[in-house]
C-alpha positions as CSV (number, residue, x, y, z in Angstrom):
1,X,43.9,171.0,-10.1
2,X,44.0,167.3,-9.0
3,X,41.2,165.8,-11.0
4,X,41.5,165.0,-14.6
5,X,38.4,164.4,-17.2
6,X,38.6,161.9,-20.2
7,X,36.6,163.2,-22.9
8,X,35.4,160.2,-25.8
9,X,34.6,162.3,-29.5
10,X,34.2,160.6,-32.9
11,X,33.9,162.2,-36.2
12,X,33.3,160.2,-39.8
13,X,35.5,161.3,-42.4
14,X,33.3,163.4,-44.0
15,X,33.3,167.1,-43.0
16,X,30.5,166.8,-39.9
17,X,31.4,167.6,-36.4
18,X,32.6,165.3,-33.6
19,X,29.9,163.3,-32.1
20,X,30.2,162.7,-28.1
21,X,30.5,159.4,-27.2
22,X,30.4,159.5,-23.5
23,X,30.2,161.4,-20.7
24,X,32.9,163.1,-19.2
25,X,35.2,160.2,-17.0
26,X,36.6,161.7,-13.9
27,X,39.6,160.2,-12.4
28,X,41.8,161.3,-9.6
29,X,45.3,162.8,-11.3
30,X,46.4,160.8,-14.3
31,X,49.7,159.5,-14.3
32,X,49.7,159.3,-18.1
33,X,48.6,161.8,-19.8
34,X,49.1,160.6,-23.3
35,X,46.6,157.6,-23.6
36,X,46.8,153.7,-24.5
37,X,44.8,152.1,-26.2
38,X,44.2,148.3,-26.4
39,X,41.4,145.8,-26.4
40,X,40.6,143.7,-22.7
41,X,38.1,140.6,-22.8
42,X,37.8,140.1,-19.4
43,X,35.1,137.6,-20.0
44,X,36.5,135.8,-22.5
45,X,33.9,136.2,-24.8
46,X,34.4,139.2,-26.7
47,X,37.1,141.5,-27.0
48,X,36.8,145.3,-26.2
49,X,38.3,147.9,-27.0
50,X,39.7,149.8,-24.2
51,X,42.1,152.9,-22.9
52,X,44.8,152.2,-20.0
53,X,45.0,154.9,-17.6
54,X,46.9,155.3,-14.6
55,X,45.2,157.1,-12.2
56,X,46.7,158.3,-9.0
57,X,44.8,159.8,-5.7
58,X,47.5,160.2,-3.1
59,X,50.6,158.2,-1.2
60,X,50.1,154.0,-2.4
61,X,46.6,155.0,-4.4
62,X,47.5,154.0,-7.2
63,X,45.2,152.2,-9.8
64,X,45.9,151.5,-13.0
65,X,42.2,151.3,-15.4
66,X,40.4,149.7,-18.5
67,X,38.0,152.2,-20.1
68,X,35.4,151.5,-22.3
69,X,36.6,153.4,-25.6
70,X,33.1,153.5,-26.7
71,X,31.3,154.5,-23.3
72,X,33.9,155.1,-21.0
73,X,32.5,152.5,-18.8
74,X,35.9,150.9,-16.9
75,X,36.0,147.5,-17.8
76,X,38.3,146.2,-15.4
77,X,41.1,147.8,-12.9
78,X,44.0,146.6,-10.9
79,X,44.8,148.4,-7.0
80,X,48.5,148.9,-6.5
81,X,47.7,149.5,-3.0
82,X,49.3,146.6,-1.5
83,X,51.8,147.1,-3.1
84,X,53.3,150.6,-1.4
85,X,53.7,151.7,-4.8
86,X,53.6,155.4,-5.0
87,X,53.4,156.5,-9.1
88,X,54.1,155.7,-12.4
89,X,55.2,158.7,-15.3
90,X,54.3,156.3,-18.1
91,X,52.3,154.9,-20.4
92,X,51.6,151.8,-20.3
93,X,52.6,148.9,-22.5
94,X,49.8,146.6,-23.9
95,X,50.6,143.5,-26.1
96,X,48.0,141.1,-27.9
97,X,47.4,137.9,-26.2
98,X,45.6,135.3,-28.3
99,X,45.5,133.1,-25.4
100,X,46.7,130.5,-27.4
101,X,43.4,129.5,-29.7
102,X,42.7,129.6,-33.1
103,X,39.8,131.8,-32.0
104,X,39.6,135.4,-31.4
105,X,36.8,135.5,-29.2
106,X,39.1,135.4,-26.1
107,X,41.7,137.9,-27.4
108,X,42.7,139.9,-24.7
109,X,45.9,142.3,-23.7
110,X,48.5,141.8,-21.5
111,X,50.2,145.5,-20.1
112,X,52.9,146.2,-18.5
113,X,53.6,149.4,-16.7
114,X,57.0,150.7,-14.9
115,X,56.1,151.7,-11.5
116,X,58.2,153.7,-9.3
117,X,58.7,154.1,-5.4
118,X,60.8,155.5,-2.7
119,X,63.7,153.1,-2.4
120,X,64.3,154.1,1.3
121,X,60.7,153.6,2.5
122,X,59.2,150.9,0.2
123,X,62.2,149.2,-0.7
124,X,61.6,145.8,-3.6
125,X,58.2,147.8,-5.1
126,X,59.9,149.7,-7.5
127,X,59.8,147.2,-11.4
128,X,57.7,146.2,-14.4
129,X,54.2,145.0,-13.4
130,X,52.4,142.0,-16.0
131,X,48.5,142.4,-15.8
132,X,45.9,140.8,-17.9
133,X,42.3,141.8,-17.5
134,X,42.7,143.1,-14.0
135,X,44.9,139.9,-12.7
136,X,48.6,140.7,-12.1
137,X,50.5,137.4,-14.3
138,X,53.8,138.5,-12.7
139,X,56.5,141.5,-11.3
140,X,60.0,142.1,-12.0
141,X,61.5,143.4,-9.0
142,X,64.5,145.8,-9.8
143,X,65.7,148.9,-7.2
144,X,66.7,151.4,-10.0
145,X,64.5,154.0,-11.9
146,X,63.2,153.1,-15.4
147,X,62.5,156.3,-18.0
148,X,59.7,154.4,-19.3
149,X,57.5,151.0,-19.9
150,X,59.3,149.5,-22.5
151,X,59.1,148.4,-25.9
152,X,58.6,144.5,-27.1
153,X,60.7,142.7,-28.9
154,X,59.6,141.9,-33.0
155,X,58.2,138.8,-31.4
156,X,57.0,139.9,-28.5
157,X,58.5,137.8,-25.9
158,X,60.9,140.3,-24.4
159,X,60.0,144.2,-22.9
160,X,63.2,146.3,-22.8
161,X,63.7,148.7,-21.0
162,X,66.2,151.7,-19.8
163,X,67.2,152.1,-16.1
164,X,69.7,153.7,-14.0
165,X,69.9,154.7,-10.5
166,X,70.6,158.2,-10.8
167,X,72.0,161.0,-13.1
168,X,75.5,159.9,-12.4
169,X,75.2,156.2,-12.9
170,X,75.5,154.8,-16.5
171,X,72.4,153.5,-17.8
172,X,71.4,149.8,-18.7
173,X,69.6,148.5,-21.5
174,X,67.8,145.6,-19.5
175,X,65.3,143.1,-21.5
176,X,62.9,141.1,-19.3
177,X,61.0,137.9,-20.3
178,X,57.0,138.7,-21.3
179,X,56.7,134.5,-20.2
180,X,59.0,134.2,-17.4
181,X,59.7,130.5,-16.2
182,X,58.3,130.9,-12.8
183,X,55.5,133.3,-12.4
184,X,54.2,135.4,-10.7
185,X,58.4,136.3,-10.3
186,X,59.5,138.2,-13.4
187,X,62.3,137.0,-15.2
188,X,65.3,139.0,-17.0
189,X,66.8,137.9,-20.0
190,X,70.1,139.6,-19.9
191,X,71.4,143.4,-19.3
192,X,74.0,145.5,-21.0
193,X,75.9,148.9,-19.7
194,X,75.2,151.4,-22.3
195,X,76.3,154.9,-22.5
196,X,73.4,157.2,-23.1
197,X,75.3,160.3,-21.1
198,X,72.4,162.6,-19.6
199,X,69.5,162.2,-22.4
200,X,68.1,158.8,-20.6
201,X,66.1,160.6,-18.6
């Protein structure tokens, strides 16, 4: 009931059966059950292609994981634990990071995920974590729910997002700065009052 399995099955696109690729990965529960994918290059040497997976094993255990996409090997992960967050509904955000070379040797991702927390006992922990390769770049702080990670901007250097504090508070459309000016403190770029009635949830 609380442990999840990630399964890894290819197929050509010929009519043959799936092929296994790994073993069966068990994690704890899985915050997000629809899957990411991106690439991670922890090394920087060679990029690999990855899933992000939030996994979640009880109050401020949350980590959120690299997988292998071809073994299902983890490749890197990040501990929330210091953080007294408690869980995350969402999926998380990944966005190509060239690293700024001509090269794509050291291609890597950065994600971002929306994590939530009790604003009562872990007030300042809820907001929009920045990781790259298991290193946290930055954290936007913000005390209201979000109803999701975000989506970048055409050139990538804004995440926006949705928030509100509750059902009977009008919602924002926030966008926060992917490169904020003094890191590891996120930055937003400007907010707006929008009315989305009851559907932003």
């Amino acid at each position: 009931q609380n442990n999840k399995r990630i399964y890894g099955l290819s197929s050509a696109l010929a009519a043959q059966p799936l092929q296994t690729l790994f073993n069966p990965v068990d994690l704890g529960q899985v915050q997000n059950i629809y899957l990411s994918l991106g690439q991670a290059n922890p090394n920087g040497q060679a990029p690999v292609p990855v899933i992000y997976v939030m996994e979640y094993t009880g109050i401020n255990r949350t980590t959120l994981k690299a997988l292998s996409q071809n073994t299902g090997a983890q490749v890197w992960s990040y501990n929330f634990n210091n953080t007294d967050s408690l869980q995350t509904r969402f999926i998380p955000v990944s966005q190509r990071d060239d690293r700024g070379t001509a090269t794509s040797a050291d291609d890597t991702d950065t994600v971002y995920t929306a994590l939530l927390a009790d604003h009562w006992t872990y007030p300042g922990t809820r907001g929009i974590y920045a990781l790259r390769d298991g290193q946290m770049l930055w954290r936007f702080s913000h005390d209201q729910e979000f109803t999701g990670s975000g989506a970048l901007s055409r050139d990538g250097e804004k995440l926006y997002l949705i928030t509100r504090s509750d059902p009977f508070t009008s919602t924002k459309l926030m966008a926060v700065k992917t490169k904020p000016e003094q890191p590891p403190v996120g930055q937003s770029a400007w907010a707006q009052p929008v009315d989305l009635g009851f559907e932003a949830f």
